[in-house]
C-alpha positions in Angstrom: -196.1 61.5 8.9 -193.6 59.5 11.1 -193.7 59.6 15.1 -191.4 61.1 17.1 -189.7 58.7 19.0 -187.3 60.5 22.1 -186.8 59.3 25.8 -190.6 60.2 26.3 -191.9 57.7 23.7 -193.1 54.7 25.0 -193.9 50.8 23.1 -197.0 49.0 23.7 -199.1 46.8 22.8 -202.8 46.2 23.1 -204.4 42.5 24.0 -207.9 41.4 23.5 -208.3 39.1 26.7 -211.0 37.6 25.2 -209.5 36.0 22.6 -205.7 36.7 23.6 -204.7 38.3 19.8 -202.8 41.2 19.3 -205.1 44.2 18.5 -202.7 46.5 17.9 -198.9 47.5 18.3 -197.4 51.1 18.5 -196.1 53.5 19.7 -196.6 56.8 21.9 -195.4 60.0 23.3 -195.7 59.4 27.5 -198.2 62.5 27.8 -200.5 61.2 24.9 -201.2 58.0 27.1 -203.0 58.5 29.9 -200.7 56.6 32.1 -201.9 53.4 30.0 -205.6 53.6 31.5 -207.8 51.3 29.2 -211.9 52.0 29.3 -212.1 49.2 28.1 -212.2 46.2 30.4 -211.4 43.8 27.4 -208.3 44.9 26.4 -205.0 45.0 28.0 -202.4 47.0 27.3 -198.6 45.6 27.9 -196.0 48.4 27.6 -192.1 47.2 26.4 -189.0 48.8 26.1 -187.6 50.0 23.1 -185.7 47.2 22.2 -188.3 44.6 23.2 -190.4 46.2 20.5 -188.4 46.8 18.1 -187.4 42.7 18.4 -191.2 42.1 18.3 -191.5 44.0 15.3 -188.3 42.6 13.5 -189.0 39.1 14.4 -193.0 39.3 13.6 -193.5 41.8 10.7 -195.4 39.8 8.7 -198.0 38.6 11.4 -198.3 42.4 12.7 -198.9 44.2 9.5 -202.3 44.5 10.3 -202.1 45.7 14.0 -198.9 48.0 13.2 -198.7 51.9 13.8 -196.1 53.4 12.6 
């Protein structure tokens, strides 16, 4: 099942700050995010626009297949 993706998705990613690795990259509706609140202390998340990500993901597909939502 594909994401919707509308003027209320928004691109992210999420960053382990211990180790500074991409965790994982996707994609959201803005009400499923909680305003990009992590409970996590260790992991950052860094929110792009839509053609920043899709760059990311053209430039790095190999690298993010792991991490990648679709």
């Amino acid at each position: 099942m594909s994401k919707i993706q509308d003027k209320n998705t928004r691109y992210f990613i999420d960053i382990n700050l211990g180790n500074l690795k991409i965790i994982r990259c996707s994609f959201d509706q803005k009400e499923n995010l909680d305003k990009g609140r992590q409970n996590d202390p260790t992991i950052h998340r860094l929110f792009l626009t839509k053609g920043q990500y899709n760059k990311l993901i053209s430039r790095c597909a190999n690298e993010l297949a792991g991490v990648l939502e679709t």
